[in-house]
C-alpha positions as CSV (number, residue, x, y, z in Angstrom):
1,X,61.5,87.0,-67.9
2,X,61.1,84.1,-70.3
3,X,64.2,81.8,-70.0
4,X,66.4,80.5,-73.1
5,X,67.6,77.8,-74.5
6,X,70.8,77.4,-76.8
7,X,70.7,74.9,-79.1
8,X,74.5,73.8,-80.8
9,X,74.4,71.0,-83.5
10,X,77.9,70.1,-84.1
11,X,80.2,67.5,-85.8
12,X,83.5,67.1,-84.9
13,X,83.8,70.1,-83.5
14,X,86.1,69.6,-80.4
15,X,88.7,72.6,-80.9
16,X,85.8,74.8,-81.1
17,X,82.6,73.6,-78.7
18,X,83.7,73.8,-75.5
19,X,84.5,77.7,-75.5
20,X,80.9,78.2,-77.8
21,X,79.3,76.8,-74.9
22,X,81.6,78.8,-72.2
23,X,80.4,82.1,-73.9
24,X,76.5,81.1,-73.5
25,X,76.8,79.5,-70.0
26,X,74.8,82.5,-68.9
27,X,71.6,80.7,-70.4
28,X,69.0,78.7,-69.2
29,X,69.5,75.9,-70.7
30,X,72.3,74.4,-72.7
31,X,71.7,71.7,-75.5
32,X,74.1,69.7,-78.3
33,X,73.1,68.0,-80.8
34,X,75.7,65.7,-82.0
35,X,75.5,64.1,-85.5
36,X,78.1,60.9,-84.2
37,X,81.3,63.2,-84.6
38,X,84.8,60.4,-84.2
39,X,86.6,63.0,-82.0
40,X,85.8,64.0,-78.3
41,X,83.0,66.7,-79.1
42,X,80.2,65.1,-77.4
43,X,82.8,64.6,-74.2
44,X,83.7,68.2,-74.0
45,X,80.1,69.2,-74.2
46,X,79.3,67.0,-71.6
47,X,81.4,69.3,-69.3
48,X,79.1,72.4,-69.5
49,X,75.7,70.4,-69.9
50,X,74.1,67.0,-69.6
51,X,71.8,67.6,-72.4
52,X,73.6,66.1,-75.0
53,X,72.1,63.8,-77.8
54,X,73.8,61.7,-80.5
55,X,72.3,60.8,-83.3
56,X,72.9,60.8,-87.5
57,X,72.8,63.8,-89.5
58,X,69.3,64.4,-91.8
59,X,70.3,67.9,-92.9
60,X,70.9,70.9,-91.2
61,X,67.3,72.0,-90.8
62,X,66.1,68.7,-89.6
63,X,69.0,68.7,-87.4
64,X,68.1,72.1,-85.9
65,X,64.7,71.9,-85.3
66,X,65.4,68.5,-83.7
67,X,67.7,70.4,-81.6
68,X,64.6,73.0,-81.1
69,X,62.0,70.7,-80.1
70,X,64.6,69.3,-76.9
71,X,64.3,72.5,-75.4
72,X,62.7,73.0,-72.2
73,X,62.2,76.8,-73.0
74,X,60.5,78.4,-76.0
75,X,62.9,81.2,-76.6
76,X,66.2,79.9,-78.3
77,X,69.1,80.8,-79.5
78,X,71.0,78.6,-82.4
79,X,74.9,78.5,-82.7
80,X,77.2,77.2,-84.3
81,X,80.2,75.7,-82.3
82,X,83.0,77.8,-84.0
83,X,80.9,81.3,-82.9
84,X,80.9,83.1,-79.6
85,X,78.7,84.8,-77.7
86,X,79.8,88.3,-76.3
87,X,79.3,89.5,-73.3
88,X,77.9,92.7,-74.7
89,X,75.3,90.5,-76.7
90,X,74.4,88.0,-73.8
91,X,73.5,91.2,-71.9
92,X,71.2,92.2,-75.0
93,X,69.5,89.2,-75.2
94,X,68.9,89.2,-71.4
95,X,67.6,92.9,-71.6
96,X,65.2,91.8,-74.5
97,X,63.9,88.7,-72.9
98,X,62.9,90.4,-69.6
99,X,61.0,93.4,-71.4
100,X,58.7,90.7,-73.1
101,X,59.1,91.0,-76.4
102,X,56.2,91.5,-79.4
103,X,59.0,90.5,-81.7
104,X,59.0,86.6,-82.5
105,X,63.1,86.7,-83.4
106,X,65.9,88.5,-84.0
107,X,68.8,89.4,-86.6
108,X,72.3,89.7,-84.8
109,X,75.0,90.5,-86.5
110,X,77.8,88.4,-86.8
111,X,81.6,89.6,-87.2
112,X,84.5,86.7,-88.5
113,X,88.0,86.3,-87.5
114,X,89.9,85.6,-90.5
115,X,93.7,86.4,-91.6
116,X,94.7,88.1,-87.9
117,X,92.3,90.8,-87.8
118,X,88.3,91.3,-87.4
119,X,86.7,91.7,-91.0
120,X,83.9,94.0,-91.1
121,X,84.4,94.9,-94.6
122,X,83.1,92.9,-97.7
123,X,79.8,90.8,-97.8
124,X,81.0,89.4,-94.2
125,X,79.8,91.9,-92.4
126,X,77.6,92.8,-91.2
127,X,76.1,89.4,-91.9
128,X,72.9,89.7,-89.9
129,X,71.9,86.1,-88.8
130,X,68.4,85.2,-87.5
131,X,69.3,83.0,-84.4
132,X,67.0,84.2,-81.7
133,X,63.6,83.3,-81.9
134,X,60.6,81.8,-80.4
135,X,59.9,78.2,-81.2
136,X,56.3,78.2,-81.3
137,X,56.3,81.0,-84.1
138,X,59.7,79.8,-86.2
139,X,61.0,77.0,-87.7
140,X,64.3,76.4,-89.4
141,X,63.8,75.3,-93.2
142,X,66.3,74.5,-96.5
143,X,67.6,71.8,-98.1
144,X,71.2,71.3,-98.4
145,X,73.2,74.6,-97.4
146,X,72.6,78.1,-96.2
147,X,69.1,77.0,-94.5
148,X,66.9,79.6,-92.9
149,X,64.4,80.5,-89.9
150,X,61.2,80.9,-91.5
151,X,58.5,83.1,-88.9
152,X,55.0,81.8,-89.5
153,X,54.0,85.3,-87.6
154,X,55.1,88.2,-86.0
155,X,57.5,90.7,-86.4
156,X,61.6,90.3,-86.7
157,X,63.3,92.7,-84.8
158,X,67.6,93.6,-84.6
159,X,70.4,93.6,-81.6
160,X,73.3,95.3,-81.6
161,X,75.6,93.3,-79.5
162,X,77.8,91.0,-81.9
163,X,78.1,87.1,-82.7
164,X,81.8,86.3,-83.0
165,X,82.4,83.7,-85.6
166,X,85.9,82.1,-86.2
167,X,84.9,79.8,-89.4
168,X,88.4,79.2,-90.8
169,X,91.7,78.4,-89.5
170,X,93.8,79.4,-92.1
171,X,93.4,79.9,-96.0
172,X,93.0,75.8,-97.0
173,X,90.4,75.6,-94.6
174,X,88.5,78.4,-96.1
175,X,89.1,76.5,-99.5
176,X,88.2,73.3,-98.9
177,X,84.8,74.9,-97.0
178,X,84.3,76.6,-100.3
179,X,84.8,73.2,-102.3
180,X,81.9,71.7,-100.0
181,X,79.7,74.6,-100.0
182,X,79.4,75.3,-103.3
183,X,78.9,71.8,-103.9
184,X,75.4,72.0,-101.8
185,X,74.4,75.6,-103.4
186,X,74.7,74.3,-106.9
187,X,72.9,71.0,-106.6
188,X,70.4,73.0,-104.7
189,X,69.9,75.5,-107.5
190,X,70.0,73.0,-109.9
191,X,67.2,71.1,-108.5
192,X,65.7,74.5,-108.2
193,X,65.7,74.4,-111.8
194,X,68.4,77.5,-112.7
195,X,70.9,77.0,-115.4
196,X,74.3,78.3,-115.5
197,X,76.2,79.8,-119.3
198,X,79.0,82.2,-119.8
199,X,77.6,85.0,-118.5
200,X,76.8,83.2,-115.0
201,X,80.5,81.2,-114.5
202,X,82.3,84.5,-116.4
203,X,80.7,87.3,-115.5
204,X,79.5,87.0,-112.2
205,X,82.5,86.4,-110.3
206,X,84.0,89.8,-111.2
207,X,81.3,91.2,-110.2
208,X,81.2,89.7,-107.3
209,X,84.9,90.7,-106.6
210,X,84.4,94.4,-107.4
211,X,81.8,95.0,-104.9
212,X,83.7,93.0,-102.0
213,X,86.6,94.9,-102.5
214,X,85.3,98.3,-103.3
215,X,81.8,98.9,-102.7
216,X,81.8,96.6,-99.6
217,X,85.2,98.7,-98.4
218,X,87.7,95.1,-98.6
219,X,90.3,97.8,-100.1
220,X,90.3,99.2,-96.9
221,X,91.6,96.1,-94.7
222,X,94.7,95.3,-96.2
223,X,95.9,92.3,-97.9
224,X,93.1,90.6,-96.1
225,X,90.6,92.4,-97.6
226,X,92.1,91.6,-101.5
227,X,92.0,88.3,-100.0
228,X,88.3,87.9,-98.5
229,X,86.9,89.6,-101.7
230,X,89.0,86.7,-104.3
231,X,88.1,83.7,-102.4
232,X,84.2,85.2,-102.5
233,X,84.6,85.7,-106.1
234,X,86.1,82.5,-106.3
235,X,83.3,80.7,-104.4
236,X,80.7,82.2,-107.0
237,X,82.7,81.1,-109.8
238,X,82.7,77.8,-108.8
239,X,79.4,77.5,-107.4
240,X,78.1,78.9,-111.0
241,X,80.9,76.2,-113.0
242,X,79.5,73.5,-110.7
243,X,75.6,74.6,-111.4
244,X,77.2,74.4,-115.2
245,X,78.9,70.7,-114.8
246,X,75.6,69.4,-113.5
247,X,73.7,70.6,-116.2
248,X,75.9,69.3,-118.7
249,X,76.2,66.0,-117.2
250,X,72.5,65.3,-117.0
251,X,71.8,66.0,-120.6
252,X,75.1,64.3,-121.6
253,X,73.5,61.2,-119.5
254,X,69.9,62.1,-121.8
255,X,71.2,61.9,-124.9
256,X,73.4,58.9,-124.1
257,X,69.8,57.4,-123.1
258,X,68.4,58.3,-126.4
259,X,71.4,57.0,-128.1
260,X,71.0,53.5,-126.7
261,X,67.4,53.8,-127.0
């Protein structure tokens, strides 16, 4: 059976990394990737692996394929130090492995803790994420937020068995992530060259709110569900406001240029 290495980048993550790296202690090979966090992260990882490495933080796909070339095995698995492995998904993977695959990586779907309860409503779920994979056929790419695993060849396959992923502790949390996120997704766009009007920052959000709640079945769990589906209008509002700002600024900043020219 081809063995497996997890790869965790982290920053400050010492609430959270010790039981991401209990639930994949069934693995090969354990690795952190530290980007010089000011709390005890790198100590706690320390007590479930030696291989642990500090250095400063390039970007999350430089950091992760950084992580992916430390590995002593070909097959790994990325996480994040605020998921978990199940058991029922660590038994998938191992079944997978030892039949040899022809696939070159995998989606897995991930479910999130959120407001007491396990949302598998909205656009969170089932949130397929491409974490298992085979180095020598996948890298991770991106620029500033939501980067990806690119497979020069081979086929991508599914499992069944879930991630768990606790990403917020309570609602500010979730807010200020959504202030930093959609900070990254609209530079990155903008650089991209899209634009932002009215229709984007005014009609998108709605939008974006009706199908959480109702086509994506958040009516269905409750006051967290009304929840989930506003903040995810809310983060393409102001993701498409900030996408908006940037634009204006620059050609604010072009005809002051002219002006002075």
């Amino acid at each position: 059976m081809p063995k497996l290495s997890v790869t965790v980048i982290t920053r400050n993550e010492a609430a959270d990394i010790g039981d991401a790296l209990a639930s994949a202690s069934w693995a090969d090979e354990l690795i952190v990737v530290d980007s010089t966090s000011t709390d005890d992260t790198a100590a706690i990882a320390r007590r479930y692996t030696d291989r642990v490495v500090v250095r400063d933080w390039p970007g999350y796909p430089a950091q992760k394929n950084y992580a992916a070339s430390l590995a002593s095995h070909d097959w790994i698995l990325s996480l994040y130090a605020d998921e978990r492995v199940t058991p029922a998904l660590a038994a998938e993977i191992q079944r997978t492995l030892r039949q040899d695959p022809h696939d070159k990586a995998f989606h897995i779907p991930r479910v999130t803790r959120h407001l007491g309860r396990w949302i598998r409503t909205t656009d969170w779920y089932p949130d397929p994420q491409l974490r298992l994979y085979d180095r020598r056929s996948a890298r991770w790419t991106g620029r500033y937020v939501h980067e990806s695993l690119s497979v020069d060849e081979g086929r991508v396959g599914r499992l069944r068995g879930e991630l768990q992923h606790f990403a917020y502790r309570d609602i500010a949390d979730h807010m200020e992530t959504i202030d930093r996120y959609t900070t990254y997704a609209a530079r990155q766009m903008h650089e991209d060259g899209r634009r932002a009007g009215w229709l984007q920052v005014a009609g998108h959000p709605p939008l974006a709110f009706l199908r959480n709640y109702l086509l994506k079945g958040g009516i269905g769990d409750g006051v967290p569900g009304l929840v989930i589906s506003a903040m995810n209008a809310y983060y393409v509002f102001l993701k498409f406001a900030k996408l908006w700002e940037l634009r204006t600024v620059e050609t604010l900043h072009h005809e002051d240029t002219k002006t002075i020219e």
